[in-house]
MMTF fields as JSON, N, C-alpha, C and O atoms, coordinates in Angstrom:
{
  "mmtfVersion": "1.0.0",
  "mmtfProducer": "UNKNOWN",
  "numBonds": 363,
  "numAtoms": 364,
  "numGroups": 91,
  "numChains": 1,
  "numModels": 1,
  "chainsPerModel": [1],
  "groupsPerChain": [91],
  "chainIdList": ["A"],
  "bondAtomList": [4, 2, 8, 6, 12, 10, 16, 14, 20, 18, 24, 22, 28, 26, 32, 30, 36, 34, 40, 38, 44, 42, 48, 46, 52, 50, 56, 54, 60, 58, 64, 62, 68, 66, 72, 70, 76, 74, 80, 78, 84, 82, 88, 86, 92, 90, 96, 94, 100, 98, 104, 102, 108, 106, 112, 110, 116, 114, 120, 118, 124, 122, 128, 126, 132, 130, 136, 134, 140, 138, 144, 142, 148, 146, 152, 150, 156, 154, 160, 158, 164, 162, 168, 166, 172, 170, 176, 174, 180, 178, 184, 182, 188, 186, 192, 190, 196, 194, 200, 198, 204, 202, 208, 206, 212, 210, 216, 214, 220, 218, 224, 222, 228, 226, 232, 230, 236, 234, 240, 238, 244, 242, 248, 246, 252, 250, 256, 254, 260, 258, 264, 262, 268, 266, 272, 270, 276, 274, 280, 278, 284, 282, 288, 286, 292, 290, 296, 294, 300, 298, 304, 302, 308, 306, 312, 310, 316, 314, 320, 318, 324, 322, 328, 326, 332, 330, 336, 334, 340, 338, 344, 342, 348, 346, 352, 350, 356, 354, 360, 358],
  "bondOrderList": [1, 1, 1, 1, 1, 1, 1, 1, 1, 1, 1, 1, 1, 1, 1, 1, 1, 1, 1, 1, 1, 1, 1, 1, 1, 1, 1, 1, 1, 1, 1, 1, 1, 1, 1, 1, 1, 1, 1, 1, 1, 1, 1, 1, 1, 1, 1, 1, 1, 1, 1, 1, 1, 1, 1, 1, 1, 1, 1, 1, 1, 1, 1, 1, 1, 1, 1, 1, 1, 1, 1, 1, 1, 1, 1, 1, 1, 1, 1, 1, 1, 1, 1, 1, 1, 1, 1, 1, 1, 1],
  "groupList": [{"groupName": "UNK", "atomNameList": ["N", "CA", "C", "O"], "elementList": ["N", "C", "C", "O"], "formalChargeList": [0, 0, 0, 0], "bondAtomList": [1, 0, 2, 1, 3, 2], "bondOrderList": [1, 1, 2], "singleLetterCode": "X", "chemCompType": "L-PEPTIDE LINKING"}],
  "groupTypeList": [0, 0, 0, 0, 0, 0, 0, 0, 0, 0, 0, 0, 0, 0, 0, 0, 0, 0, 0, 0, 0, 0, 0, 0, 0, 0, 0, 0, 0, 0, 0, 0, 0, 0, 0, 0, 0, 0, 0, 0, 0, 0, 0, 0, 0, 0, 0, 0, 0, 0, 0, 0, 0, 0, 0, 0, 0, 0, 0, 0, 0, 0, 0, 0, 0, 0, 0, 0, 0, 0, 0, 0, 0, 0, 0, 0, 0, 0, 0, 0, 0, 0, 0, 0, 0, 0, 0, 0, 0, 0, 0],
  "groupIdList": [1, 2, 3, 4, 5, 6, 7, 8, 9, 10, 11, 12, 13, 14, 15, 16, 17, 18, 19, 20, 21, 22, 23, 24, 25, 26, 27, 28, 29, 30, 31, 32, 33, 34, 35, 36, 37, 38, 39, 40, 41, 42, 43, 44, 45, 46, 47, 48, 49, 50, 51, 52, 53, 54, 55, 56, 57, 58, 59, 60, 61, 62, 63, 64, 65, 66, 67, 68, 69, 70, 71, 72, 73, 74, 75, 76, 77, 78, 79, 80, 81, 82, 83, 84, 85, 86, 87, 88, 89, 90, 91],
  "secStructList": [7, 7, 7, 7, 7, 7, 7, 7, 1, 1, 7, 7, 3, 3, 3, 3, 3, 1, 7, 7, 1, 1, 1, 7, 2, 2, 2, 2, 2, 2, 2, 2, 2, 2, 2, 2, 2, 2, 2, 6, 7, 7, 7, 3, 3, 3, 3, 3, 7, 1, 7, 7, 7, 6, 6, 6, 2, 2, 2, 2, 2, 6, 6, 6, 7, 7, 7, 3, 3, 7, 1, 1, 7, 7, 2, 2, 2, 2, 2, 2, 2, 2, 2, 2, 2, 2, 6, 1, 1, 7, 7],
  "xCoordList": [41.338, 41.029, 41.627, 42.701, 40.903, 41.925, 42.145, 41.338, 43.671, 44.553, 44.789, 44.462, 45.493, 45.824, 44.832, 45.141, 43.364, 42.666, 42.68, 42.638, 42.741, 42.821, 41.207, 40.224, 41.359, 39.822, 39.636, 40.192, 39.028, 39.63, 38.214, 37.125, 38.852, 37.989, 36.973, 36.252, 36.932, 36.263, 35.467, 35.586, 34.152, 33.751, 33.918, 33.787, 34.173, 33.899, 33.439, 32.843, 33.533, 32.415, 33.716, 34.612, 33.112, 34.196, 33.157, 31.935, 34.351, 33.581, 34.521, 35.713, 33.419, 33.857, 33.857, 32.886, 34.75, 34.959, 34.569, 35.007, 33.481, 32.896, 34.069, 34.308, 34.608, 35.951, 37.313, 37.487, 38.267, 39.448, 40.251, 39.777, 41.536, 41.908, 42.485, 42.147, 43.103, 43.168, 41.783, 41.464, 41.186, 39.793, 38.478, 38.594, 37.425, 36.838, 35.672, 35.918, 34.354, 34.021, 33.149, 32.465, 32.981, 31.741, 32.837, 32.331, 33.841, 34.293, 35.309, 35.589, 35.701, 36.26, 34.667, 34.809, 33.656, 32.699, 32.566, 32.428, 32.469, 32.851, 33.376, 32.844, 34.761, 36.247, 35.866, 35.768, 35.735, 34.802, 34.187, 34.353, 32.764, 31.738, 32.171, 31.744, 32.895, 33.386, 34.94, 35.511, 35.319, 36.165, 35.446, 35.636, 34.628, 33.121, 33.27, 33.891, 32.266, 31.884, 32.946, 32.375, 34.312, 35.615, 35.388, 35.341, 35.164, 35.546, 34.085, 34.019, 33.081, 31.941, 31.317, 30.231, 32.126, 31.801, 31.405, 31.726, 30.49, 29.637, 30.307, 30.318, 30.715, 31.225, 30.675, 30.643, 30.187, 28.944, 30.268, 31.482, 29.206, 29.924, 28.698, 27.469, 29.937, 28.864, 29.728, 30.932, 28.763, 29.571, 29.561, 28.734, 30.438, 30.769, 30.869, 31.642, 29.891, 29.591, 28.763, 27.927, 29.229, 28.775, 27.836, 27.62, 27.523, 26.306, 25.083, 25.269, 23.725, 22.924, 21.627, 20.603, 21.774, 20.546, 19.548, 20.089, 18.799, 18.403, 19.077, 18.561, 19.439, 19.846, 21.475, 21.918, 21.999, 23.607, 22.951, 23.365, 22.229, 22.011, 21.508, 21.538, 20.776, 19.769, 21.524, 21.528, 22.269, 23.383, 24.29, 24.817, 24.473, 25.169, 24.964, 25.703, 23.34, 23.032, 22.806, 22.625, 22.735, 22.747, 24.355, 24.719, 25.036, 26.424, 26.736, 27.662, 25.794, 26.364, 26.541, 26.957, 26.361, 26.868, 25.65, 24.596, 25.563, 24.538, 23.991, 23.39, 24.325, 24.06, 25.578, 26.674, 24.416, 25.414, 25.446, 24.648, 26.261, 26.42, 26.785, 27.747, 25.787, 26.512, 27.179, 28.007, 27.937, 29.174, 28.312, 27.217, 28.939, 29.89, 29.723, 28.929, 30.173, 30.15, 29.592, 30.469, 28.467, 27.899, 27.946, 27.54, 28.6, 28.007, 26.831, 26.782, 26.092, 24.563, 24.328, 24.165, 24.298, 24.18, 25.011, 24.598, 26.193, 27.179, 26.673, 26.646, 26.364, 25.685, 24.019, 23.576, 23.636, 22.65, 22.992, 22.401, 24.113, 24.21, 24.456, 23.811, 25.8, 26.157, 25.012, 25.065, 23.641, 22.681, 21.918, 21.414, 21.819, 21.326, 21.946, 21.423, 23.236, 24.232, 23.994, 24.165, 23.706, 23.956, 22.578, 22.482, 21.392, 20.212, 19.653, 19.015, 19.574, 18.796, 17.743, 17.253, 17.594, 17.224, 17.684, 18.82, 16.998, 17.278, 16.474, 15.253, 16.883, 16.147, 16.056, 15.535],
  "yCoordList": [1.411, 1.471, 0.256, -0.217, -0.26, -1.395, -1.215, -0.85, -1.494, -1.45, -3.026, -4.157, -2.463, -3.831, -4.736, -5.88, -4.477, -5.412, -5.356, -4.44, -6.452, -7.029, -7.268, -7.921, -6.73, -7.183, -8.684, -8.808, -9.566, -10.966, -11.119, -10.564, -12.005, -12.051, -13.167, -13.373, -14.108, -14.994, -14.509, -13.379, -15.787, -15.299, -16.505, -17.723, -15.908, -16.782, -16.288, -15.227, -16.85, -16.65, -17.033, -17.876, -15.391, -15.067, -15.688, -15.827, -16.014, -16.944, -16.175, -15.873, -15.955, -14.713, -15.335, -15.294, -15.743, -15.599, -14.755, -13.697, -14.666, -13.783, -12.662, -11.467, -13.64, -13.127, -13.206, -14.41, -12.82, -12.709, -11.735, -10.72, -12.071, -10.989, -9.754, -8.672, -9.599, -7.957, -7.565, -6.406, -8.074, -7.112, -8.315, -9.518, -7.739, -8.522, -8.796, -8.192, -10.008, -10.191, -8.919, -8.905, -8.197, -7.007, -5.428, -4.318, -5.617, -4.812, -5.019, -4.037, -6.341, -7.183, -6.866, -6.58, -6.929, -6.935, -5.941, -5.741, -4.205, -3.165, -2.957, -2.715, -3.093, -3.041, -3.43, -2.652, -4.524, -5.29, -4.809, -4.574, -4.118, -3.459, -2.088, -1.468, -1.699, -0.255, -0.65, 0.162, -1.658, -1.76, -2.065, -1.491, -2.906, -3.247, -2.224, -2.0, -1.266, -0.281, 0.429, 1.175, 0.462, 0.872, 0.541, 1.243, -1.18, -1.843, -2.407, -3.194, -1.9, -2.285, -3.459, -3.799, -4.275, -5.641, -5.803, -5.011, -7.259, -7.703, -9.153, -10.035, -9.296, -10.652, -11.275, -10.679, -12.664, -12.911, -13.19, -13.394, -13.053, -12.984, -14.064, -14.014, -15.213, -15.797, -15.616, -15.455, -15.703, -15.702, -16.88, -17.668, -17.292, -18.694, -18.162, -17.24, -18.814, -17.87, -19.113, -19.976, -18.866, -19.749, -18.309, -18.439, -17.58, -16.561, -16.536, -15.903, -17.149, -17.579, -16.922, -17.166, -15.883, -14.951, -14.305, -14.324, -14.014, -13.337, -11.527, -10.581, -11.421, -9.67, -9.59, -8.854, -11.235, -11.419, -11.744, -10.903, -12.528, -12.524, -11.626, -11.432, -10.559, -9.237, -8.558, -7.456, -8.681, -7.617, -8.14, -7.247, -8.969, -9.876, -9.25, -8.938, -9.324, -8.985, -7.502, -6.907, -6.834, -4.995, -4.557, -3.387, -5.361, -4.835, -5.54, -5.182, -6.507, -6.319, -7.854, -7.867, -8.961, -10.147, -10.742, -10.168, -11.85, -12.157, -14.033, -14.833, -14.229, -15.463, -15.669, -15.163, -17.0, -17.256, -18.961, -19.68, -19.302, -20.982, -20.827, -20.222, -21.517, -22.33, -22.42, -21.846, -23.21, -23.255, -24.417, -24.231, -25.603, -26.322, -26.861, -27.785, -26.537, -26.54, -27.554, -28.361, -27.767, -28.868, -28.612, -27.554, -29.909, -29.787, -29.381, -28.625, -29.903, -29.873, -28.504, -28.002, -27.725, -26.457, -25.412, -24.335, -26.043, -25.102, -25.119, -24.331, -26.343, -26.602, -25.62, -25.011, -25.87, -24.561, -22.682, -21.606, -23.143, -21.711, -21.015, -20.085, -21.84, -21.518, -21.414, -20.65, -22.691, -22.38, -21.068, -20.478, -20.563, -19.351, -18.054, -16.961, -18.5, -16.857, -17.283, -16.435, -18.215, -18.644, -18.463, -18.024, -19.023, -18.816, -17.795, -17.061, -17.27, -16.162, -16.988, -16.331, -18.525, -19.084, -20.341, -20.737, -20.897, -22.152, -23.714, -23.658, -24.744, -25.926, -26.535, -27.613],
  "zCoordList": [-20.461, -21.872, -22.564, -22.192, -23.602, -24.271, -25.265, -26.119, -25.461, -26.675, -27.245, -26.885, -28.263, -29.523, -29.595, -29.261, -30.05, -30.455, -32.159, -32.98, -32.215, -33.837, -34.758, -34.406, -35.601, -36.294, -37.086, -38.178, -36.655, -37.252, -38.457, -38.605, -39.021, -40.285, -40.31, -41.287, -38.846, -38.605, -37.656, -37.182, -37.153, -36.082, -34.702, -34.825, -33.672, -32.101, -31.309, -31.493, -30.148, -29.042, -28.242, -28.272, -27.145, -26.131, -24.932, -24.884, -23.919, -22.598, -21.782, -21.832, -20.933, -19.817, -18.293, -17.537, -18.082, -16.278, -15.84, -16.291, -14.663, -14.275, -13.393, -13.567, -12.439, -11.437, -11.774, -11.589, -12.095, -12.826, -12.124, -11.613, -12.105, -10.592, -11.664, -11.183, -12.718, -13.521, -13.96, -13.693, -14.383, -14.808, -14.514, -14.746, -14.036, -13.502, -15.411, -16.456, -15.175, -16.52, -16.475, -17.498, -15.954, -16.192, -16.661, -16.824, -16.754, -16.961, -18.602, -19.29, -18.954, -19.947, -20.96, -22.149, -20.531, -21.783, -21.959, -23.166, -20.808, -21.347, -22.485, -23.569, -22.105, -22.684, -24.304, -25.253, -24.286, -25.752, -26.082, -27.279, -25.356, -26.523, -26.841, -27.815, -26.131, -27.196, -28.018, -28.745, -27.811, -29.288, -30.351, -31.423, -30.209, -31.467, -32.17, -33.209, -31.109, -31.84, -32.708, -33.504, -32.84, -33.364, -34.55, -35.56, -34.336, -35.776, -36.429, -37.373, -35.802, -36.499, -36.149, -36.617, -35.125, -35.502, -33.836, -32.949, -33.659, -32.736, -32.399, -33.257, -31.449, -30.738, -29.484, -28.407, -29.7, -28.71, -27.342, -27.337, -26.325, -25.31, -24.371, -24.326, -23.545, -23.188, -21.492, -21.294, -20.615, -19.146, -18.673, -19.132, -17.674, -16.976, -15.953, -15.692, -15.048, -13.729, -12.346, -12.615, -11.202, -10.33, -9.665, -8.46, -10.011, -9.339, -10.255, -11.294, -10.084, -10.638, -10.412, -11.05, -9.249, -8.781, -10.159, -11.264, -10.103, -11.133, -10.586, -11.18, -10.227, -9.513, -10.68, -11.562, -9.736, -10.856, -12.384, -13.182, -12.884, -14.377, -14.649, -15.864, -13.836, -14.963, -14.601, -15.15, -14.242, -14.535, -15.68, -16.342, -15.913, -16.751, -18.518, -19.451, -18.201, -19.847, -19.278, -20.341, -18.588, -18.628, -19.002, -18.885, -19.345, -19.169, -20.85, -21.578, -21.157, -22.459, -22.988, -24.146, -22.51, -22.26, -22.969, -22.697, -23.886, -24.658, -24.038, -24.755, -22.93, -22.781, -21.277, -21.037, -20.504, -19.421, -19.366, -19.966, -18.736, -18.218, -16.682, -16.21, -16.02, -14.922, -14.619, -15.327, -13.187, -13.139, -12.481, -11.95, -12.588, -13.662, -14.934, -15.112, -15.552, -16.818, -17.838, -18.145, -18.437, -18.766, -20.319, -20.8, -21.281, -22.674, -23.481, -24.451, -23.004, -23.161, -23.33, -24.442, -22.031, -21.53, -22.672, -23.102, -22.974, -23.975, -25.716, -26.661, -25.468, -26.917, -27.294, -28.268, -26.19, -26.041, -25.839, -25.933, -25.566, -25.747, -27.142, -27.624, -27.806, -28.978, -30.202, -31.166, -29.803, -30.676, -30.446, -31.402, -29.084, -28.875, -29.441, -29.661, -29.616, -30.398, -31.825, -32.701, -32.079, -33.712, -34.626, -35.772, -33.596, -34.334, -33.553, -34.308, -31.988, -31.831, -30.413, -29.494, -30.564, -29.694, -29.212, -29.472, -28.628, -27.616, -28.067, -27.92, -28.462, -29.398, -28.797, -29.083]
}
């Protein structure tokens, strides 16, 4: 269960390691979307992930995750993402 989350009065974009040795990223965006729901509020979640299958990305967004990157990590690619949480698509 997660405790001490804070309600912030700004907004960011959480970047999720897919593999993390205390909580893995499919279980961290859990954790996240039911504190949301606590405080009302929606925080984009983007994954950073070297598993690129469509089997690993259709799980990615079934779990809650609004957008992924590659691994390795490209500007370009990030700059596209943030326009995708910000406007809804990809330019």
């Amino acid at each position: 269960m997660c405790t001490d989350v804070k309600k912030y009065n700004y907004i960011f974009v959480c970047y999720v390691v897919w593999q993390m040795a205390v909580m893995d990223g499919f279980e961290a965006t859990k954790c996240i979307r039911e504190e949301e729901a606590r405080y009302g509020i929606r925080i984009p979640i983007i994954a950073l992930t070297a598993h690129t299958t469509k089997e690993e990305t259709d799980k990615i967004f079934q779990v809650g995750m609004d957008y992924y990157l590659p691994k390795p990590l490209r500007r370009n690619e990030l700059l596209k993402a943030i326009d995708f949480i910000e406007h809804g698509k990809v330019e």
